[in-house]
C-alpha positions as CSV (number, residue, x, y, z in Angstrom):
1,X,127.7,-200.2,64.0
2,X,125.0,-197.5,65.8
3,X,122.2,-199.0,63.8
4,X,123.6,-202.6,63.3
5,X,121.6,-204.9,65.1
6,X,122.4,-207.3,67.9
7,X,121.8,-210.6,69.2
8,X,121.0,-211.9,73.5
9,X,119.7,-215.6,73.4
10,X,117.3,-215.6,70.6
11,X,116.3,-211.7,71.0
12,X,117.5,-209.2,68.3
13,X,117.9,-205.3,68.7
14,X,117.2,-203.2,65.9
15,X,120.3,-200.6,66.6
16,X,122.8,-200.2,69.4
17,X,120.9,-197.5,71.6
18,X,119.3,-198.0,74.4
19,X,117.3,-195.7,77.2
20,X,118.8,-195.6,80.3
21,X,116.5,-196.6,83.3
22,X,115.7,-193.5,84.9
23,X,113.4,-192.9,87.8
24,X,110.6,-190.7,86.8
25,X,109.1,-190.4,90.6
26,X,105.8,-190.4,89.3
27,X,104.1,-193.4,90.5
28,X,100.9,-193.6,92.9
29,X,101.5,-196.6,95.2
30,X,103.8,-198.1,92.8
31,X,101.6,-198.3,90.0
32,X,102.7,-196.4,86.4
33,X,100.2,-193.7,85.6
34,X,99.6,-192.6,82.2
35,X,102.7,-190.0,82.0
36,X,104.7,-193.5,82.0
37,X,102.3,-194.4,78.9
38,X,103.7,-191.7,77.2
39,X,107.0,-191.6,78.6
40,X,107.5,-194.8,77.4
41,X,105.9,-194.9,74.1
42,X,107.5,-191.7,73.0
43,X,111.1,-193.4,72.8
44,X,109.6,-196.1,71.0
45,X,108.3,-193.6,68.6
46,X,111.9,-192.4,68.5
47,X,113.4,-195.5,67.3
48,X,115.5,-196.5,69.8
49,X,116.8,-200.3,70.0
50,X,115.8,-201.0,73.8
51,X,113.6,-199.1,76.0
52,X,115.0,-200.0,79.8
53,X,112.1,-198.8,82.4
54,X,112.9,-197.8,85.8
55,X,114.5,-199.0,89.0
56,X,111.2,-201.0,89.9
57,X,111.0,-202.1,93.8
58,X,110.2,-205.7,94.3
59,X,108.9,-205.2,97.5
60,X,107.5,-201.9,98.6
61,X,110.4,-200.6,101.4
62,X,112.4,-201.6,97.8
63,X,111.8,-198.2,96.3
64,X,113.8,-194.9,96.7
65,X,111.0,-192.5,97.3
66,X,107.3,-193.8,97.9
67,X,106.8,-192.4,94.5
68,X,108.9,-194.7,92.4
69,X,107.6,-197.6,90.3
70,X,106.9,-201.3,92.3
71,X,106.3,-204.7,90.6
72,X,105.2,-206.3,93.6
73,X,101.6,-206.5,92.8
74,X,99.5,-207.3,90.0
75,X,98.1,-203.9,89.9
76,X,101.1,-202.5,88.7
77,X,102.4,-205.6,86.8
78,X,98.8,-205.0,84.6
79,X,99.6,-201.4,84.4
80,X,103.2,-202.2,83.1
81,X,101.9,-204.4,80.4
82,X,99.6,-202.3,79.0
83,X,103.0,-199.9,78.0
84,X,105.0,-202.8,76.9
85,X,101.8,-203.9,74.3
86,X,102.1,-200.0,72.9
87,X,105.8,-200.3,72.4
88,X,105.2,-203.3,70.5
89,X,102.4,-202.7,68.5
90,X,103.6,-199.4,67.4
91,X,107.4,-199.8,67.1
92,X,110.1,-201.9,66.4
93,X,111.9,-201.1,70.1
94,X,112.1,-204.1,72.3
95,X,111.8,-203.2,76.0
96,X,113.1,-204.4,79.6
97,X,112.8,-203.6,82.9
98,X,115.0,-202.9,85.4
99,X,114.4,-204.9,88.9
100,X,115.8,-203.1,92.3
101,X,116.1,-202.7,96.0
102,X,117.2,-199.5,97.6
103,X,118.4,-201.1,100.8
104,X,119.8,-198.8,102.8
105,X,118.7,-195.6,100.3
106,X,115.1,-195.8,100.5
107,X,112.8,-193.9,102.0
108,X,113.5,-190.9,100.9
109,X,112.2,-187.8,98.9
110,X,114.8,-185.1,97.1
111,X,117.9,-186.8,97.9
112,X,117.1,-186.8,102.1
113,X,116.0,-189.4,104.0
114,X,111.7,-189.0,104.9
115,X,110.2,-190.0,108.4
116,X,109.5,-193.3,109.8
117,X,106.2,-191.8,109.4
118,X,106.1,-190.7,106.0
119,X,108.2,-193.4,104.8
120,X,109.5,-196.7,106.2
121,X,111.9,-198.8,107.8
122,X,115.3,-199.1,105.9
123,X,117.5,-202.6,105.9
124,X,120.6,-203.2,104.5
125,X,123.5,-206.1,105.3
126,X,124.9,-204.5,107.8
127,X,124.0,-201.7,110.1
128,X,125.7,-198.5,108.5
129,X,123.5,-195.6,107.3
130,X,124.5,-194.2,103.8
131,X,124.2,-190.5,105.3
132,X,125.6,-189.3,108.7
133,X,122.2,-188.3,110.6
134,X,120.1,-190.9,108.8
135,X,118.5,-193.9,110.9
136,X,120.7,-196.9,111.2
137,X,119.0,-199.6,108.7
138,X,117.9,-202.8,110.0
139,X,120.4,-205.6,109.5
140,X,119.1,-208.4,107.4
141,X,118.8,-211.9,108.8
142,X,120.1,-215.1,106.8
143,X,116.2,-215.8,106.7
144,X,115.1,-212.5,105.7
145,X,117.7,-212.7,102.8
146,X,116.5,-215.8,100.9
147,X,113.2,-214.0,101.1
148,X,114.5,-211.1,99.4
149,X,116.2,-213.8,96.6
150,X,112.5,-215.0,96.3
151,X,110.8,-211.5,96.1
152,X,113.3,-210.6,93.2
153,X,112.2,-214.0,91.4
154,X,108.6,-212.7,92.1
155,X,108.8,-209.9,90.4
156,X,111.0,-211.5,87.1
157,X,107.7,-213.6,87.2
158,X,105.2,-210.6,87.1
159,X,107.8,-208.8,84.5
160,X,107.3,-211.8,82.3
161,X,103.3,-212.3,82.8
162,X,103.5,-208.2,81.5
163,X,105.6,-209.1,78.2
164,X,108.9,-207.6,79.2
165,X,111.7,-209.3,76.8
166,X,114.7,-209.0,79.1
167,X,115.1,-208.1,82.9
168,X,117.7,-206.4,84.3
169,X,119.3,-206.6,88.4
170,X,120.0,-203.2,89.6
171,X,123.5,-203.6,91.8
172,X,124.5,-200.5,91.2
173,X,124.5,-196.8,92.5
174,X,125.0,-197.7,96.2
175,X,121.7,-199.7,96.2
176,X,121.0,-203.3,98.2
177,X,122.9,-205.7,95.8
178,X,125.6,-203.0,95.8
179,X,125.3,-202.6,99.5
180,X,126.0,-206.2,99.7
181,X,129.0,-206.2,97.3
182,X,131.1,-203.3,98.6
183,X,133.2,-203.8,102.0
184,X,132.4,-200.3,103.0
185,X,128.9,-200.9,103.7
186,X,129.1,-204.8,104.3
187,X,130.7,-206.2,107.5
188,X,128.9,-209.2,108.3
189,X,130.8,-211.9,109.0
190,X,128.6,-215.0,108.0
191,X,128.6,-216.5,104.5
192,X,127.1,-212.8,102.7
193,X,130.1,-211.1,104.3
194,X,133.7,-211.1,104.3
195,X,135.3,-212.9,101.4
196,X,134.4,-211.3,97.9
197,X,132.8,-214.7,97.2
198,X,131.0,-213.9,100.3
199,X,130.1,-210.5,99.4
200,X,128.8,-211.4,95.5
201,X,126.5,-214.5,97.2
202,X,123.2,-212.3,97.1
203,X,123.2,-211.2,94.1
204,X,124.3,-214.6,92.7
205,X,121.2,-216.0,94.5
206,X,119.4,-213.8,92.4
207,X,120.8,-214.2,88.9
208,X,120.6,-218.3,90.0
209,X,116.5,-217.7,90.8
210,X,115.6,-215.4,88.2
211,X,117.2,-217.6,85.3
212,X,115.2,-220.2,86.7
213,X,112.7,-218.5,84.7
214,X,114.2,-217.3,81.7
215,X,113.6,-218.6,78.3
216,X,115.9,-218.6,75.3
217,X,113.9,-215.5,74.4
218,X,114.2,-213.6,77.0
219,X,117.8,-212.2,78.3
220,X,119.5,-211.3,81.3
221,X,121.4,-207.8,82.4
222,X,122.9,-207.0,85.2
223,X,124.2,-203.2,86.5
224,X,126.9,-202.4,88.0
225,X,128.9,-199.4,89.2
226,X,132.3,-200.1,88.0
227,X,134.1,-198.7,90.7
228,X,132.6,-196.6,93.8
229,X,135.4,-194.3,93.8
230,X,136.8,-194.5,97.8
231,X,139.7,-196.3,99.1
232,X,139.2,-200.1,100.2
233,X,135.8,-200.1,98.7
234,X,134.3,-201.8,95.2
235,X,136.9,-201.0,92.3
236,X,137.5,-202.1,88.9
237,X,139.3,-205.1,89.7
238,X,136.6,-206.5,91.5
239,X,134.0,-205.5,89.0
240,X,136.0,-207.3,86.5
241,X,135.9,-210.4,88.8
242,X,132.1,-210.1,89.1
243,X,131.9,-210.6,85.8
244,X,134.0,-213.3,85.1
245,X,131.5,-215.0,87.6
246,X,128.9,-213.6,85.8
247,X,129.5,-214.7,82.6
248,X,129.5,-218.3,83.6
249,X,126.0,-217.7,85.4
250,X,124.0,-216.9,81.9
251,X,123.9,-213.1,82.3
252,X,124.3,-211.9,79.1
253,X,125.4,-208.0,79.4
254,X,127.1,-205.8,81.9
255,X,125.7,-202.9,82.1
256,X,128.4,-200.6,83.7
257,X,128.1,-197.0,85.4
258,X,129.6,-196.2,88.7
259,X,129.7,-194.9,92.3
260,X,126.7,-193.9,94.6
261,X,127.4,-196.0,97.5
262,X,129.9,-193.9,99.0
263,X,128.6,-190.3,100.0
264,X,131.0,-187.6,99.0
265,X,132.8,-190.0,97.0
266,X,134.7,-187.9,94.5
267,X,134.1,-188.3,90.4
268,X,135.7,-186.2,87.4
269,X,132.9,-186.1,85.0
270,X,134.2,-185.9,81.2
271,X,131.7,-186.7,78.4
272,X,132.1,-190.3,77.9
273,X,133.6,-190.6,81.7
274,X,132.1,-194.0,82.6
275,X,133.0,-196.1,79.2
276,X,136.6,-196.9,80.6
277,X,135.1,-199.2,82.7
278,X,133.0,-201.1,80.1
279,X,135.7,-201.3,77.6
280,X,138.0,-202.6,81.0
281,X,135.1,-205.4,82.0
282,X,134.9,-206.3,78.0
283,X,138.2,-206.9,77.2
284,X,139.4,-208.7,80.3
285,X,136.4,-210.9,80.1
286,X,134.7,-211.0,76.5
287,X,131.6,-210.2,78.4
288,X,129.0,-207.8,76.0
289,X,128.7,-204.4,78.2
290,X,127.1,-201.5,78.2
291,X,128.5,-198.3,78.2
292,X,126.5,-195.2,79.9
293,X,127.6,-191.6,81.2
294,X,127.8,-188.8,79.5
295,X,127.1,-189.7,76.0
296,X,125.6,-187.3,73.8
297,X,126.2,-187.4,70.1
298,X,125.9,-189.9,67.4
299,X,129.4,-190.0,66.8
300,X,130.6,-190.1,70.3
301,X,128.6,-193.4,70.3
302,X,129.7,-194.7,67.5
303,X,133.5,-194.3,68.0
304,X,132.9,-196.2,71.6
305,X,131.4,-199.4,69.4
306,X,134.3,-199.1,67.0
307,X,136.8,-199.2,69.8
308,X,135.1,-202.3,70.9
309,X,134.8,-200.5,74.4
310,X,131.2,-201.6,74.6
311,X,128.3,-203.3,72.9
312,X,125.3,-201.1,73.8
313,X,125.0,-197.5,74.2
314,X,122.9,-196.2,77.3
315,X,121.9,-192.5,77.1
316,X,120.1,-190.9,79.6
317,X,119.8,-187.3,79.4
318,X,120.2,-186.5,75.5
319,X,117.1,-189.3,75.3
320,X,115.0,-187.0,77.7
321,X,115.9,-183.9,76.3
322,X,115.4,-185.6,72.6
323,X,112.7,-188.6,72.4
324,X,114.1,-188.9,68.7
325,X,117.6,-189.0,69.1
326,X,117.8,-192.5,67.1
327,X,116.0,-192.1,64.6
328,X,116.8,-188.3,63.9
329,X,120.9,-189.0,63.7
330,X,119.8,-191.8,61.2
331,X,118.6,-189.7,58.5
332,X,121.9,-187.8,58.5
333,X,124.5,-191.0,58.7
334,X,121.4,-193.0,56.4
335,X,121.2,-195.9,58.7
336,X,117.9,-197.6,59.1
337,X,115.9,-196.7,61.7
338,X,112.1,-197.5,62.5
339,X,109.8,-194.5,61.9
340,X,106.1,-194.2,62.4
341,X,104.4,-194.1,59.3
342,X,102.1,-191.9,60.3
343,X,105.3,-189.4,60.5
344,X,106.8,-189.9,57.5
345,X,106.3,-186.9,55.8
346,X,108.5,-185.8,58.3
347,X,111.0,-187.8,57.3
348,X,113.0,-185.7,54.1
């Protein structure tokens, strides 16, 4: 099943592996420089299915560190599609892009909130601060909310003016959507806040406007962290909740990893630790997920896909430590992989 293809709306993966999005913090002013060129291109080279770029602010307080990736410009939307016309000249891999907002989580460098000065003003839906010590974000007004809906449909635009064939929506890893979701960091108690169809409103505003724009051809993901590990806070159940919503709102995968909203949140890590809650989200909903976490061999993958625990397979670190990963574990279980030609010697 690794190297089986697979079908959202009308577009079709070559295999089952995909590259996680991982900030590279290597951006100047939000724009990809060329180490994303070959960053990017690389994997491709490496057979994998889907390429997913980075947590990509749609508004500039939107990043983590001032040195993440923005898509609020057409600077860096040009800059963007001049990577996603090398992955698809020169490889089979299709590629998306991953659309975020730090919220309450920006503004930071090495883990640690930055100056006013160096960085900027955080917001959030409520006003907690992730970190005790860290400035108390601004709480978001009704008003400054829809805008936020609108800047998220802004950059879906850009992404699609660049060639991108799926977006994703970052609500995950204790970022803005996530902020929003979980009632550990939201206690607003107008129509965001409260109920847990309160709570899922934003980010349902944002699935709603960016399918606006969405073809047949081009599908929708959504992250999410499965659970955020603390008492009263985001769990499974919900998650599988949000996806029964989901599902009826045309999103066509749940990408699923976990905590990050919660400091000192507590997590057993176990190769593989994550997929639980992909297989959980599948089978109570028949959603497609992803599964991501710890995954580093062929046939740890493969086993997950048999299972019918998930439908992708997101690796993060074995792809950074191994560009090739794909395409190398095909020539030993002789699935078909893409190759460059130019490397084929290589191949035997």
């Amino acid at each position: 099943m690794l190297y089986s293809p697979i079908q959202f709306r009308n577009l079709k993966l070559k295999n089952r592996w995909v590259m996680s999005p991982m900030c590279m913090y290597s951006s100047e002013e939000g724009v990809a420089t060329d180490f994303h060129y070959v960053h990017y291109g690389s994997r491709a080279q490496g057979g994998t299915g889907l390429l997913m770029v980075e947590a990509t602010g749609v508004l500039p307080e939107g990043r983590i560190t001032p040195k993440c990736m923005g898509i609020w410009n057409d600077e860096q939307a040009e800059k963007l599609k001049n990577i996603v016309a090398f992955v698809h000249e020169n490889s089979e891999s299709k590629i998306g892009i991953q659309l975020a907002h730090a919220g309450r989580k920006a503004s930071t460098w090495n883990g640690k909130q930055i100056s006013i000065e160096e960085g900027w003003e955080t917001v959030a839906p409520s006003e907690i601060p992730y970190a005790d010590g860290e400035r108390i974000p601004h709480e978001l007004t009704v008003s400054e909310i829809k805008g936020l809906v609108q800047s998220f449909k802004d950059a879906a635009l850009r992404a699609l003016e660049a060639g991108f064939d799926l977006l994703e929506i970052h609500a995950a890893h204790g970022y803005l959507i996530h902020q929003f979701l979980s009632p550990l960091s939201n206690v607003r108690t107008d129509e965001y806040g409260g109920s847990f169809e309160n709570r899922i409103r934003f980010l349902v505003e944002i699935i709603e406007a960016v399918n606006e724009l969405l073809d047949e051809n081009h599908p929708l993901f959504v992250r999410i962290s499965g659970t955020e590990y603390a008492e009263n806070g985001w769990d499974i159940e919900d998650s599988v909740q949000l996806a029964e919503v989901l599902k009826n709102k045309k999103v066509d995968l749940i990408d699923v990893s976990s905590g990050g909203n919660i400091q000192g949140a507590k997590i057993t890590l176990f190769d593989g630790y994550q997929v639980p809650l992909a297989a959980q989200i599948k089978k109570e909903t028949g959603i497609k997920t992803g599964a991501v976490g710890l995954i580093k061999s062929a046939e740890q993958a493969e086993t997950i896909l048999q299972k019918e625990e998930a439908d992708l397979i997101f690796v993060a670190r074995e792809i950074l430590r191994n560009p090739y990963l794909a395409v190398e574990n095909s020539f030993e279980g002789k699935g078909e992989c893409f190759f460059p030609h130019q490397y084929e010697r290589a191949r035997i």
